[in-house]
CHARMM internal coordinates of N, CA and C (Angstrom, degrees):
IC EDIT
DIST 1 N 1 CA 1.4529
DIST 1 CA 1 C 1.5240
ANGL 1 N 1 CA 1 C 108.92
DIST 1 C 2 N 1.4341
ANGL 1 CA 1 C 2 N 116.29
DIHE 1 N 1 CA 1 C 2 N 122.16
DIST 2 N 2 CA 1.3009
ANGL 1 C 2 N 2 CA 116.82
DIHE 1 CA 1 C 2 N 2 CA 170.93
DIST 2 CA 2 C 1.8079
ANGL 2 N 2 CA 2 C 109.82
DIHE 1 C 2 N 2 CA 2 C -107.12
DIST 2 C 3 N 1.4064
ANGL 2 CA 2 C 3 N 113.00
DIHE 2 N 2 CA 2 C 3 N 127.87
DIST 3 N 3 CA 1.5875
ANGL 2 C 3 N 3 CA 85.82
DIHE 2 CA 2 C 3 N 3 CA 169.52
DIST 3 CA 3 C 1.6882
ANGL 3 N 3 CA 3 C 102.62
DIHE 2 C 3 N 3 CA 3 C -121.02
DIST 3 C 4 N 1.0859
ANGL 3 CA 3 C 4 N 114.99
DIHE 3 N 3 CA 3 C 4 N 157.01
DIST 4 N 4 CA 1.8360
ANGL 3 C 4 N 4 CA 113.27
DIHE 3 CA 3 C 4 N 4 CA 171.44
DIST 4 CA 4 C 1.4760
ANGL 4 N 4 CA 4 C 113.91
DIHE 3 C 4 N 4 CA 4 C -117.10
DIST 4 C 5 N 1.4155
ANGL 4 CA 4 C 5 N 121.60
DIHE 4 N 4 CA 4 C 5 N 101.33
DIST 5 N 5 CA 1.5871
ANGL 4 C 5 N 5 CA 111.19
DIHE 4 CA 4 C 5 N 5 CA 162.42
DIST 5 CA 5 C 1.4501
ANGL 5 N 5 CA 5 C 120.47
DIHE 4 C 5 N 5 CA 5 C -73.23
DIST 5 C 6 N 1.3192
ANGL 5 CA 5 C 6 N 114.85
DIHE 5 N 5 CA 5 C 6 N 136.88
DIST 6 N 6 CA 1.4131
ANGL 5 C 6 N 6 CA 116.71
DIHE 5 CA 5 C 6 N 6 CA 171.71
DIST 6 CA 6 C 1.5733
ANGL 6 N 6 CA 6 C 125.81
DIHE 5 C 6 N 6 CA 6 C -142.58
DIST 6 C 7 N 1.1080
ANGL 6 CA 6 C 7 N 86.99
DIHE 6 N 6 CA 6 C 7 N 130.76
DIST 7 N 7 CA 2.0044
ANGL 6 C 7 N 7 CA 96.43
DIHE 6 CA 6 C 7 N 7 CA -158.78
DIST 7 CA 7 C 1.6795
ANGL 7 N 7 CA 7 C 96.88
DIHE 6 C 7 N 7 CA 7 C -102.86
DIST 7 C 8 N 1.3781
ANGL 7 CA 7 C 8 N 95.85
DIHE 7 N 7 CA 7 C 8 N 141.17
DIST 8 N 8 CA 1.9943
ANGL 7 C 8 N 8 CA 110.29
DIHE 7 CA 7 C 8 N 8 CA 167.52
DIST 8 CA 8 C 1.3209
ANGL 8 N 8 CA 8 C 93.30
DIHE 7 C 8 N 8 CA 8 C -120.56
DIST 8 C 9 N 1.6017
ANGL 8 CA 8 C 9 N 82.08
DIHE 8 N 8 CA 8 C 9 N -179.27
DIST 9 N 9 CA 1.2079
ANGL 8 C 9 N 9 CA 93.93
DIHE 8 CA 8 C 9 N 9 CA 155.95
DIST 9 CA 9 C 1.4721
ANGL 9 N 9 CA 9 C 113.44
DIHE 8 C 9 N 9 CA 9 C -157.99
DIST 9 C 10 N 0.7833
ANGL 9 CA 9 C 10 N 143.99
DIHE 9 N 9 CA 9 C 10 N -162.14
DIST 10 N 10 CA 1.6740
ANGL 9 C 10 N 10 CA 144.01
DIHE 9 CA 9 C 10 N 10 CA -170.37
DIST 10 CA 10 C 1.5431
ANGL 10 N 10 CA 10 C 103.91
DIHE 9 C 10 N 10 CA 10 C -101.88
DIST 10 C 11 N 1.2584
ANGL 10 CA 10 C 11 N 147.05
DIHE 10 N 10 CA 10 C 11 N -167.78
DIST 11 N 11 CA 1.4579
ANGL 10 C 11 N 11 CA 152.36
DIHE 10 CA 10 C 11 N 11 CA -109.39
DIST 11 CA 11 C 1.7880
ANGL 11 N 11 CA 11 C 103.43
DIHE 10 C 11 N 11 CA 11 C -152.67
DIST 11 C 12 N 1.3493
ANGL 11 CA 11 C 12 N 103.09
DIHE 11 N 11 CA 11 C 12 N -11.37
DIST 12 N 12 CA 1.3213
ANGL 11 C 12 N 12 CA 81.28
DIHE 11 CA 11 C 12 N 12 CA 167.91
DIST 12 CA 12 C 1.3368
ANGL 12 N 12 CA 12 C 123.63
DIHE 11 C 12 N 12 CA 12 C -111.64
DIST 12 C 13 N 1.2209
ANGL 12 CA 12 C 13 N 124.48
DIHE 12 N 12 CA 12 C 13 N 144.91
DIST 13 N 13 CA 1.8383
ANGL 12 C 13 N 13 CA 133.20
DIHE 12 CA 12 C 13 N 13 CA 162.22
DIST 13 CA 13 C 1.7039
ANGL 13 N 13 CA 13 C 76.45
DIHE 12 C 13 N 13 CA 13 C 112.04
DIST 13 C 14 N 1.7895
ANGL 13 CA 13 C 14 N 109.84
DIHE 13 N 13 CA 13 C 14 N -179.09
DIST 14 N 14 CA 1.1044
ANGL 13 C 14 N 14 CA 107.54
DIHE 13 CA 13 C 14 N 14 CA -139.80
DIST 14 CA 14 C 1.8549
ANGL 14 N 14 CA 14 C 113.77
DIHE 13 C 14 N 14 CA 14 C -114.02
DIST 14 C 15 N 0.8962
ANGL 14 CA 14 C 15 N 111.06
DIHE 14 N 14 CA 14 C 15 N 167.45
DIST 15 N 15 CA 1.4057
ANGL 14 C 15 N 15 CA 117.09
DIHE 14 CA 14 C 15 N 15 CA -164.52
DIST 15 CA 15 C 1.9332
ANGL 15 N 15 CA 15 C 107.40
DIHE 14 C 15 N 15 CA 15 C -26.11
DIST 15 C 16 N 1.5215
ANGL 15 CA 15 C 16 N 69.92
DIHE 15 N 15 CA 15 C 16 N -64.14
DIST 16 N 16 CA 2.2679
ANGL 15 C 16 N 16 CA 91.63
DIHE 15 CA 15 C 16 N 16 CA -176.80
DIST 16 CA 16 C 1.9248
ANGL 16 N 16 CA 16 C 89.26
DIHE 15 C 16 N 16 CA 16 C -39.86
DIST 16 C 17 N 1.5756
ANGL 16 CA 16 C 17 N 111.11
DIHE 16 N 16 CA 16 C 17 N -79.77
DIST 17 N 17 CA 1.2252
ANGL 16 C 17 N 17 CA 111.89
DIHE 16 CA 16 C 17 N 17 CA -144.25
DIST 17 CA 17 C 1.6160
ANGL 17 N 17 CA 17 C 98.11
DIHE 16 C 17 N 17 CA 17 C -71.30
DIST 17 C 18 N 1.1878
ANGL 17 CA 17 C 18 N 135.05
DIHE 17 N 17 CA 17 C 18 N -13.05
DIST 18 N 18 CA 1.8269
ANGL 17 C 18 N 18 CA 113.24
DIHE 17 CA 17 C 18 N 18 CA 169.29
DIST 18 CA 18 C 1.5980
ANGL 18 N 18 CA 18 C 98.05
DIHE 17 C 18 N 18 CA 18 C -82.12
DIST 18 C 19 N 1.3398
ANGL 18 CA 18 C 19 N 143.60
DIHE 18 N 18 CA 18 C 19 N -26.13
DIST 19 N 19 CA 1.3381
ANGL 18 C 19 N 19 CA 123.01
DIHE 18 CA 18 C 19 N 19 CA 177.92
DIST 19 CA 19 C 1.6254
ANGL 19 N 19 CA 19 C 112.04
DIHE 18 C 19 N 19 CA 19 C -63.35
DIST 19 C 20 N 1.6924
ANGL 19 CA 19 C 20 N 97.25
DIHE 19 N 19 CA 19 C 20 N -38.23
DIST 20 N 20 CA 1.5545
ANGL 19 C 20 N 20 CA 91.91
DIHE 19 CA 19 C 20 N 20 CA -177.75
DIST 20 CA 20 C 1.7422
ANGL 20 N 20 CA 20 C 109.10
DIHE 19 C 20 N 20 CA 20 C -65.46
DIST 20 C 21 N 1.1045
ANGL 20 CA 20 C 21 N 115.62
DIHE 20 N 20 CA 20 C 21 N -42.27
DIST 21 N 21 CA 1.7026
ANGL 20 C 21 N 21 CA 117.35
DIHE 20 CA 20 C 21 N 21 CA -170.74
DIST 21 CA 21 C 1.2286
ANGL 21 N 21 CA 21 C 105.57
DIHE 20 C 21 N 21 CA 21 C -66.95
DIST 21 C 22 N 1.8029
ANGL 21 CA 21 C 22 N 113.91
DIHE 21 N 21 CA 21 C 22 N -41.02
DIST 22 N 22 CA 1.7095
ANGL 21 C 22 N 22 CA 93.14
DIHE 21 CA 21 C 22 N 22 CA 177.10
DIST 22 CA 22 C 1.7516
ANGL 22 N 22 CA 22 C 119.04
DIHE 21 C 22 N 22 CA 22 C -60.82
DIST 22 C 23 N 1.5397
ANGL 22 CA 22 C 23 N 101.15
DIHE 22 N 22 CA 22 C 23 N -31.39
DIST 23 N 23 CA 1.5186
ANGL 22 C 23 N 23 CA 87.65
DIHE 22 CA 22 C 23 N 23 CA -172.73
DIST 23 CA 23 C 1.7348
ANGL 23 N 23 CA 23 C 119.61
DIHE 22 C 23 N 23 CA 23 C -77.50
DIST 23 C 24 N 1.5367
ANGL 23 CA 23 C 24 N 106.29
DIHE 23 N 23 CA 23 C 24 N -9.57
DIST 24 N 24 CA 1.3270
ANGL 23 C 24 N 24 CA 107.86
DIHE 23 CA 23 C 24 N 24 CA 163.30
DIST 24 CA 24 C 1.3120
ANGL 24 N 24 CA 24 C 131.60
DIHE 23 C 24 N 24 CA 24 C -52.81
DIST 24 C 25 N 1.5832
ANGL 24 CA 24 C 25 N 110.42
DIHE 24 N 24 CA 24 C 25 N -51.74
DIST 25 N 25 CA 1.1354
ANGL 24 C 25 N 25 CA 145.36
DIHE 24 CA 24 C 25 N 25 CA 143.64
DIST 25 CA 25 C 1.6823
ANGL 25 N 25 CA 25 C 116.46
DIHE 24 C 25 N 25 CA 25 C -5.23
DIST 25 C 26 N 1.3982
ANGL 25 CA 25 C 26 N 96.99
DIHE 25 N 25 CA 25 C 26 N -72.27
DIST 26 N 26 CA 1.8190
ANGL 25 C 26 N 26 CA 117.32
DIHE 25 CA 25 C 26 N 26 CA -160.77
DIST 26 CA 26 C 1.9386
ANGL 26 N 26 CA 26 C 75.33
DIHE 25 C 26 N 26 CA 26 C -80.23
DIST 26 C 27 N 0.9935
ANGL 26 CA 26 C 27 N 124.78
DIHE 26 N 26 CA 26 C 27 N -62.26
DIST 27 N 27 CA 1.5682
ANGL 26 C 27 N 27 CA 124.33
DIHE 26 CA 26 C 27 N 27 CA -173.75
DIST 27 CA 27 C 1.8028
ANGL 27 N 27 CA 27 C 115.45
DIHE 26 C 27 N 27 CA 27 C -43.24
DIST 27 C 28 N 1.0435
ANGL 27 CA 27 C 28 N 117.89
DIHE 27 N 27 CA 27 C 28 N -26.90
DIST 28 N 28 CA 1.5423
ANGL 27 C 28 N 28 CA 103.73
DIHE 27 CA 27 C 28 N 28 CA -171.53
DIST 28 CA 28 C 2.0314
ANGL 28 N 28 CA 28 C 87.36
DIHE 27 C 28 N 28 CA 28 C -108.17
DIST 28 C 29 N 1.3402
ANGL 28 CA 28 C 29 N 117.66
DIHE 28 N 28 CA 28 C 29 N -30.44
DIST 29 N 29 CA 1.5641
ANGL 28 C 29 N 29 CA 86.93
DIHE 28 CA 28 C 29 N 29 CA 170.83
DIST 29 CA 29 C 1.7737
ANGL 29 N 29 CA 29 C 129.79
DIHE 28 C 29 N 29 CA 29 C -63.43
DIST 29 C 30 N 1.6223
ANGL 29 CA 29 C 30 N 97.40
DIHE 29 N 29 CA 29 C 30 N -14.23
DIST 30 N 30 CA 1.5856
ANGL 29 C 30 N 30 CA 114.10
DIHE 29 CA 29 C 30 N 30 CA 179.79
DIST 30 CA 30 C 1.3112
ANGL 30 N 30 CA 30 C 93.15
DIHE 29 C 30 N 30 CA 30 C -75.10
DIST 30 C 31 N 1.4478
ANGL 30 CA 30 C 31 N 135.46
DIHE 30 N 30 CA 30 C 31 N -64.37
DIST 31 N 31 CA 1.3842
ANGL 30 C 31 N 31 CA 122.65
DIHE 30 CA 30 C 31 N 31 CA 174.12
DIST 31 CA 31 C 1.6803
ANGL 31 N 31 CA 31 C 113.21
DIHE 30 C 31 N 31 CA 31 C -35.85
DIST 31 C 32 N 1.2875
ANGL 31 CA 31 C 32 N 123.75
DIHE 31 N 31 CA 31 C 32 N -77.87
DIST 32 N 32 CA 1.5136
ANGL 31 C 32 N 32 CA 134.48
DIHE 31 CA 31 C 32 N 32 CA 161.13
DIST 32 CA 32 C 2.0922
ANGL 32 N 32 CA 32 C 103.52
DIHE 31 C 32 N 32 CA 32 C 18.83
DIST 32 C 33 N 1.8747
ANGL 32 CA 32 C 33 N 78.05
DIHE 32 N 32 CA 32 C 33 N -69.85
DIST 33 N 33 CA 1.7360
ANGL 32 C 33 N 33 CA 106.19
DIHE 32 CA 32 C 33 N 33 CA -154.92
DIST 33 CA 33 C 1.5852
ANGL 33 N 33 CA 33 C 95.11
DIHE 32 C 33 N 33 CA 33 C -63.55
DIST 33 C 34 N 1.2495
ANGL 33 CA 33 C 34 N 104.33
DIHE 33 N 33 CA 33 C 34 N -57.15
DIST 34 N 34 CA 1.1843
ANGL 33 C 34 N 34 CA 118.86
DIHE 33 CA 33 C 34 N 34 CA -172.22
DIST 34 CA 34 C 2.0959
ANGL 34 N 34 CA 34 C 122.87
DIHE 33 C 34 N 34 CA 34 C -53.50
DIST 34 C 35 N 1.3266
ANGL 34 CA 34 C 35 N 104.40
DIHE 34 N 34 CA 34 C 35 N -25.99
DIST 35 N 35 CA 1.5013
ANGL 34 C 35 N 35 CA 102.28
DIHE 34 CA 34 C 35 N 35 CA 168.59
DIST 35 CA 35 C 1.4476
ANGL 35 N 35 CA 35 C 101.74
DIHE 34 C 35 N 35 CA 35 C -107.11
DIST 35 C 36 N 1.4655
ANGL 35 CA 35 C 36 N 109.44
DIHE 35 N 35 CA 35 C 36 N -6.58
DIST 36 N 36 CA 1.8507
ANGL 35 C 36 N 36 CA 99.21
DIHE 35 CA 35 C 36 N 36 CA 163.80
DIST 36 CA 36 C 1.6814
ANGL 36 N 36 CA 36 C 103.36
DIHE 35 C 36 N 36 CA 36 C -75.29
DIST 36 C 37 N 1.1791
ANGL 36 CA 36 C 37 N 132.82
DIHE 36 N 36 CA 36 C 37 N 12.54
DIST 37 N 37 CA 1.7161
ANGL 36 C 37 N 37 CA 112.14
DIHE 36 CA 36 C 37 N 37 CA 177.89
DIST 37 CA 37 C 1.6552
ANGL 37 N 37 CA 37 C 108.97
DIHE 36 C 37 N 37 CA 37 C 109.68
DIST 37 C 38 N 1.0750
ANGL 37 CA 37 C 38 N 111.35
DIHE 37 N 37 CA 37 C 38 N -7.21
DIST 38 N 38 CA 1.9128
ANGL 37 C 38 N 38 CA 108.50
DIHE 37 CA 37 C 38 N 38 CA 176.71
DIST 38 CA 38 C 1.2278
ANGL 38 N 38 CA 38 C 107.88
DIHE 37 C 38 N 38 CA 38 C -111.30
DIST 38 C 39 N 1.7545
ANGL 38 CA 38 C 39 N 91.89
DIHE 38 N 38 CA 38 C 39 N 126.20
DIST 39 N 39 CA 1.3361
ANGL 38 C 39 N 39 CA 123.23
DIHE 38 CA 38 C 39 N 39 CA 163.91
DIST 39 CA 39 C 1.3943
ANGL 39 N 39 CA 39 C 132.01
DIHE 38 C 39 N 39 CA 39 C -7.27
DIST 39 C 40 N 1.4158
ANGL 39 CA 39 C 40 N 138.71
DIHE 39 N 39 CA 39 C 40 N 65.50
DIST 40 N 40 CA 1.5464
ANGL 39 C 40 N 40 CA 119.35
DIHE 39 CA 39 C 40 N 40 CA -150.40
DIST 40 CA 40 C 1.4391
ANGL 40 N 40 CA 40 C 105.15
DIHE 39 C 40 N 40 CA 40 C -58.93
DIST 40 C 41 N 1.2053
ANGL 40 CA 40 C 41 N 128.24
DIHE 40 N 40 CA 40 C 41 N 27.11
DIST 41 N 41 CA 1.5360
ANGL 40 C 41 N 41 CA 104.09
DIHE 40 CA 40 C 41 N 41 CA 177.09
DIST 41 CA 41 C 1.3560
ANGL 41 N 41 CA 41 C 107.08
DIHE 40 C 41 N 41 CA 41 C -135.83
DIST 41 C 42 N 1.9587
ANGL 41 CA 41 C 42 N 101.77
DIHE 41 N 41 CA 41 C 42 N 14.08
DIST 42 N 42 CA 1.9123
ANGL 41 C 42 N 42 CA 101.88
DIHE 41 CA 41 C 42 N 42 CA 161.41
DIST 42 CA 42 C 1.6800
ANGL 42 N 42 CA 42 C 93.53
DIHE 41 C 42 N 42 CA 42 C -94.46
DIST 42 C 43 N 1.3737
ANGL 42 CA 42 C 43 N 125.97
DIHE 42 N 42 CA 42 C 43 N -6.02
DIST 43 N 43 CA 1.1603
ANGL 42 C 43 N 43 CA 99.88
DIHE 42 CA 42 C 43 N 43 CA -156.50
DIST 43 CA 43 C 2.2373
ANGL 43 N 43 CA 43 C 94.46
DIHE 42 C 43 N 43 CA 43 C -105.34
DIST 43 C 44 N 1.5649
ANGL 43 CA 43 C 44 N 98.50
DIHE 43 N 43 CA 43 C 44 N 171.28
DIST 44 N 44 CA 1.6885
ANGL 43 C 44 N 44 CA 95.50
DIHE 43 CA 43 C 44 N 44 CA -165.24
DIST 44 CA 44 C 1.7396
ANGL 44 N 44 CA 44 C 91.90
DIHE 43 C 44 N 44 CA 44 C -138.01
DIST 44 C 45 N 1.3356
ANGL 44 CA 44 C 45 N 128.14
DIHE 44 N 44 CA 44 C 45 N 119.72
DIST 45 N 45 CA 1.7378
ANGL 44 C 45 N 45 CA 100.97
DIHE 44 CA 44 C 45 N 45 CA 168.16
DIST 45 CA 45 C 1.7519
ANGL 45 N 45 CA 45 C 84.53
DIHE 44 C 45 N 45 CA 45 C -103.73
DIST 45 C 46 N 1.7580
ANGL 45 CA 45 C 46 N 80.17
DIHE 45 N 45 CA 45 C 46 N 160.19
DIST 46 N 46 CA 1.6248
ANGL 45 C 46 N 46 CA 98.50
DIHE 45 CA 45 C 46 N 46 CA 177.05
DIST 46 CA 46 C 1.7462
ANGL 46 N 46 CA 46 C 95.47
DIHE 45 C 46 N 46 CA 46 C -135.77
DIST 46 C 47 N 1.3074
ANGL 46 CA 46 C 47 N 114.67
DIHE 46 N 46 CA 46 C 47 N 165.36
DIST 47 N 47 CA 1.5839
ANGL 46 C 47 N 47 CA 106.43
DIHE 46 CA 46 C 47 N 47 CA 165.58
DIST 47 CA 47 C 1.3893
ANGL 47 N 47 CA 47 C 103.24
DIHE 46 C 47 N 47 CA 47 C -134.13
DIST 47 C 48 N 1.2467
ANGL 47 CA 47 C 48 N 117.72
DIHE 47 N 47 CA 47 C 48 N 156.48
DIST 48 N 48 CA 1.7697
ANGL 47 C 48 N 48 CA 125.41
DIHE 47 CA 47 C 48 N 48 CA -159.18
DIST 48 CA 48 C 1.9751
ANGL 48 N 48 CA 48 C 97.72
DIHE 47 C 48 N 48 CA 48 C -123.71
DIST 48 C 49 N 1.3744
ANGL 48 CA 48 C 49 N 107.37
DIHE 48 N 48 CA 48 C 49 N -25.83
DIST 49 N 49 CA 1.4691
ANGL 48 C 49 N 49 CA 100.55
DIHE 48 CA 48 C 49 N 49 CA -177.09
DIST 49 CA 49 C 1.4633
ANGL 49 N 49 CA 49 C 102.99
DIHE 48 C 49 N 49 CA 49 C 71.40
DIST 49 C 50 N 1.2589
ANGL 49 CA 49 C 50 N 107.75
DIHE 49 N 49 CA 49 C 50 N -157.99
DIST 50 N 50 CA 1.7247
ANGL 49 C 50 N 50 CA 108.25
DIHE 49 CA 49 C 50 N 50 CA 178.13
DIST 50 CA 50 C 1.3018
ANGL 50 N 50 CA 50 C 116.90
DIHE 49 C 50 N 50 CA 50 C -95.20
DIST 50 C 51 N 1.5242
ANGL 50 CA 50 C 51 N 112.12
DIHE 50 N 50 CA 50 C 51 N 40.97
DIST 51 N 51 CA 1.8537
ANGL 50 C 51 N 51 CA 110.67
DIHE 50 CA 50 C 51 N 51 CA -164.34
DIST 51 CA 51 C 1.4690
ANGL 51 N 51 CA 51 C 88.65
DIHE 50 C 51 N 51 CA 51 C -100.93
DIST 51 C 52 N 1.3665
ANGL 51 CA 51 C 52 N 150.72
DIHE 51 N 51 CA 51 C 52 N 33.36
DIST 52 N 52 CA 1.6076
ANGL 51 C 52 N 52 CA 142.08
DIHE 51 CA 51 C 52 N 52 CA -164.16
DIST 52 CA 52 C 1.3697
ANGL 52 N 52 CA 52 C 102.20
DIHE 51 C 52 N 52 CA 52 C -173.62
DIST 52 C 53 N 1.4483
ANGL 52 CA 52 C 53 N 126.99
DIHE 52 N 52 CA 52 C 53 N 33.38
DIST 53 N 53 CA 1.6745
ANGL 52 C 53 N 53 CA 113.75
DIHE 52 CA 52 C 53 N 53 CA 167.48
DIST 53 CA 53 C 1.3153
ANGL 53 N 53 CA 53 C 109.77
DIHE 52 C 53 N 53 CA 53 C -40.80
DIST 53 C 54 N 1.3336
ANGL 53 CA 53 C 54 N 109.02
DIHE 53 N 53 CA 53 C 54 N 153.10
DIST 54 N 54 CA 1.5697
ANGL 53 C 54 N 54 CA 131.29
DIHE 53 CA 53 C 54 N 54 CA 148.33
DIST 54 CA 54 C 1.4585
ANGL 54 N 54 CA 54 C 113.63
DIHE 53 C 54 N 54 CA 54 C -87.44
DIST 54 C 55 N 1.7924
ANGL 54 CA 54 C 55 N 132.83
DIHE 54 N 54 CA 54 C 55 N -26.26
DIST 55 N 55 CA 0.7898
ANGL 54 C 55 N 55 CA 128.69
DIHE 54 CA 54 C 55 N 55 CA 128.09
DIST 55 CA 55 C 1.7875
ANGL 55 N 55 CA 55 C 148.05
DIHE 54 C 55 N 55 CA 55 C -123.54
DIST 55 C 56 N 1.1902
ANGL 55 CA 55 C 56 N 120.96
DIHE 55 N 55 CA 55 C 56 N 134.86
DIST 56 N 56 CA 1.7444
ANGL 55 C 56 N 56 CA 129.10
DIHE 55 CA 55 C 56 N 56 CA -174.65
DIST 56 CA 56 C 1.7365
ANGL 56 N 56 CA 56 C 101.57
DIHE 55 C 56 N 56 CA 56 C -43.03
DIST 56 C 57 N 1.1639
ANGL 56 CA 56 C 57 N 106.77
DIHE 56 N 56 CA 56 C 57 N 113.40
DIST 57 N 57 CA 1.2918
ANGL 56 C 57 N 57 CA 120.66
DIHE 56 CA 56 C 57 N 57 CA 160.86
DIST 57 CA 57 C 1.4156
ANGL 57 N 57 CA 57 C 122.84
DIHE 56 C 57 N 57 CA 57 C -120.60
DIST 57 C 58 N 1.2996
ANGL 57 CA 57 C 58 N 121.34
DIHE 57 N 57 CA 57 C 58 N 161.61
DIST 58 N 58 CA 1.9596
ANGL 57 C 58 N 58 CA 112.62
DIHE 57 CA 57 C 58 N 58 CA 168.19
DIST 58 CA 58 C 1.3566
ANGL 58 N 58 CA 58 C 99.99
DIHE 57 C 58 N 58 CA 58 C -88.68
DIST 58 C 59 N 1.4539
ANGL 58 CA 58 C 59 N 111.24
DIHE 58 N 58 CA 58 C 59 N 150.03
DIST 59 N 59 CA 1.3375
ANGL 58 C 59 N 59 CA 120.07
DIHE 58 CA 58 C 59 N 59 CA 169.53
DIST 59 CA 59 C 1.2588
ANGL 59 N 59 CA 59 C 134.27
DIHE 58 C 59 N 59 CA 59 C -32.01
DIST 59 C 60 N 1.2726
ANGL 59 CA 59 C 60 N 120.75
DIHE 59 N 59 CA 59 C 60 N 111.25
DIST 60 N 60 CA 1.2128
ANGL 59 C 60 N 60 CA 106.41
DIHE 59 CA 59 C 60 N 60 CA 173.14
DIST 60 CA 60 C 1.9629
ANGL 60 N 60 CA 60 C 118.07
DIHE 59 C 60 N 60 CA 60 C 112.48
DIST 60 C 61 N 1.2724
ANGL 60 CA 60 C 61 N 101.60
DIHE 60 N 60 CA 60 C 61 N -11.27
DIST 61 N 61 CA 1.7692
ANGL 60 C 61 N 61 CA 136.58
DIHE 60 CA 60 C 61 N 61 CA 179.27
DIST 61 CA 61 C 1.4649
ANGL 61 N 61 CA 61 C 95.35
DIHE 60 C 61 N 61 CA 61 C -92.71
DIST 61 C 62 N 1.4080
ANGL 61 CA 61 C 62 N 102.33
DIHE 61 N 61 CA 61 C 62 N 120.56
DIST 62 N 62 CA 1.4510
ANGL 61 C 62 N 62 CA 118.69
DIHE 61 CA 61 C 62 N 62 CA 166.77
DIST 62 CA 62 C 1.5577
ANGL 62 N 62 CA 62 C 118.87
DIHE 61 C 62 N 62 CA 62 C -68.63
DIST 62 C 63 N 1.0394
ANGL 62 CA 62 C 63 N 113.21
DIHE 62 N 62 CA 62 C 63 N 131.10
DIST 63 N 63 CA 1.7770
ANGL 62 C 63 N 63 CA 105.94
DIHE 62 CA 62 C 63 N 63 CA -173.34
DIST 63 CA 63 C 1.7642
ANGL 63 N 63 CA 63 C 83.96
DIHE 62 C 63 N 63 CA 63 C -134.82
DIST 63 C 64 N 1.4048
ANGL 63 CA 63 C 64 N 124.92
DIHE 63 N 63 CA 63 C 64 N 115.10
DIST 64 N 64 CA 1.5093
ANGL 63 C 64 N 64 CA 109.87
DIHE 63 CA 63 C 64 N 64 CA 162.58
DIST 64 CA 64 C 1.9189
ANGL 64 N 64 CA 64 C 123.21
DIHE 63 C 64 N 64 CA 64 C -86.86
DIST 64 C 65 N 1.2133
ANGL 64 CA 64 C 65 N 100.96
DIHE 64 N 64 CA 64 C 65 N -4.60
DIST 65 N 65 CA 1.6222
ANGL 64 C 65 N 65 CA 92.75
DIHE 64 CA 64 C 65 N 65 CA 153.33
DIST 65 CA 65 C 1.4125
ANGL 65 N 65 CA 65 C 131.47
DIHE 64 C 65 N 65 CA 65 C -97.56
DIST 65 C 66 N 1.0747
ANGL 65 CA 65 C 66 N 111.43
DIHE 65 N 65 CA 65 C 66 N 33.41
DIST 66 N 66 CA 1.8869
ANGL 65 C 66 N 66 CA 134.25
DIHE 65 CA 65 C 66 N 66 CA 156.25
DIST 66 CA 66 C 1.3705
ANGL 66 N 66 CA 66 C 106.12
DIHE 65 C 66 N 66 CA 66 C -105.69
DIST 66 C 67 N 1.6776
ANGL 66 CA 66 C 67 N 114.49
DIHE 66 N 66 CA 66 C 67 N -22.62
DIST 67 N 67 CA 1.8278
ANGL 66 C 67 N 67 CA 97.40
DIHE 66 CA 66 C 67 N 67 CA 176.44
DIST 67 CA 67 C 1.5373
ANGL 67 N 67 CA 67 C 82.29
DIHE 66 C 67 N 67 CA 67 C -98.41
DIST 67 C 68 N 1.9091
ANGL 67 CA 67 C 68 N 97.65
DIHE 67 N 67 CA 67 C 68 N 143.17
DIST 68 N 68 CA 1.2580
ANGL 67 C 68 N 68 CA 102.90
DIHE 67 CA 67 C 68 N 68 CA -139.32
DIST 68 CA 68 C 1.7583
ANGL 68 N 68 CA 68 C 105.61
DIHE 67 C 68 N 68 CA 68 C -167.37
DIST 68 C 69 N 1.0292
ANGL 68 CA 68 C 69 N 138.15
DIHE 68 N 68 CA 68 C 69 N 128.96
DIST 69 N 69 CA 1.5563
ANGL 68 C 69 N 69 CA 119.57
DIHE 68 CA 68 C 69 N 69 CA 160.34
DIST 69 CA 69 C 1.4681
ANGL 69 N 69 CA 69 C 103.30
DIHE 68 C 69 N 69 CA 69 C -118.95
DIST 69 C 70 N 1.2718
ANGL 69 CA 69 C 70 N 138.54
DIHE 69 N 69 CA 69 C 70 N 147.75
DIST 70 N 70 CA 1.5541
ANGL 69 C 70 N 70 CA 134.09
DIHE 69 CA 69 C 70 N 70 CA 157.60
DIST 70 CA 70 C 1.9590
ANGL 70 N 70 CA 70 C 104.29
DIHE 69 C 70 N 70 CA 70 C -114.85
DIST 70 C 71 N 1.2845
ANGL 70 CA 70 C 71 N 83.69
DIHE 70 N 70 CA 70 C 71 N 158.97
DIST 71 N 71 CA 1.5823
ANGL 70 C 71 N 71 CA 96.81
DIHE 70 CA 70 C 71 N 71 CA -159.06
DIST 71 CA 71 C 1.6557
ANGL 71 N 71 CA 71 C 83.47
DIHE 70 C 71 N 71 CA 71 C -124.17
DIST 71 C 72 N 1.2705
ANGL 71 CA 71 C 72 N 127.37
DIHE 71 N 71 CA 71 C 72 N 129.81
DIST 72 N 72 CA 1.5723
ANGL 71 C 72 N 72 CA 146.18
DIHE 71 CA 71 C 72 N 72 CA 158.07
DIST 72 CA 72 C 1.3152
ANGL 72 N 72 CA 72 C 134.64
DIHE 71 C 72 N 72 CA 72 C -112.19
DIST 72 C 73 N 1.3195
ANGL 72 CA 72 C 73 N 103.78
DIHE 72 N 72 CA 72 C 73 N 100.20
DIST 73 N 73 CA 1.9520
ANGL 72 C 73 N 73 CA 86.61
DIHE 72 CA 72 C 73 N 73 CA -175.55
DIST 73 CA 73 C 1.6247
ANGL 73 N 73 CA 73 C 100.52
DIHE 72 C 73 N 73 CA 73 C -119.91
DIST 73 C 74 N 1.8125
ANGL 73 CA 73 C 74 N 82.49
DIHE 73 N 73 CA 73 C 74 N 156.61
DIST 74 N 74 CA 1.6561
ANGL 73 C 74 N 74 CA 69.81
DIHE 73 CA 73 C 74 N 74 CA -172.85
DIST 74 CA 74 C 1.8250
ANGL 74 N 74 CA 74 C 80.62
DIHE 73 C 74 N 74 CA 74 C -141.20
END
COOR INIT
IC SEED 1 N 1 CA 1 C
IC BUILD
């Protein structure tokens, strides 16, 4: 079992601090998983920052369905 969490976030504030928040993000749902009963070593967080909207915004425009985690198992 592999799983991948991956956290965004939307477009505003700056490159550094949405990579850091997405990976916070993908990091406390791995905690989440992890005292729900999964293996911490199927699970992976990654953070994407705002490089993967779900939706196109201009810089700097709040979109709250870009703050976001996705969960992948394969």
């Amino acid at each position: 079992v592999s799983i991948r969490v991956t956290g965004h976030t939307d477009r505003v504030g700056s490159d550094t601090d949405n990579d850091r928040l997405s990976l916070q993000r993908a990091e406390a749902v791995r905690a989440m998983l992890i005292q729900r009963g999964i293996q911490a070593s199927f699970l992976r967080a990654v953070g994407r920052g705002e490089r993967e909207p779900l939706v196109s915004t201009a810089d700097e425009q709040p979109e709250p369905r870009n703050r976001r985690v996705e969960v992948i198992v394969r």
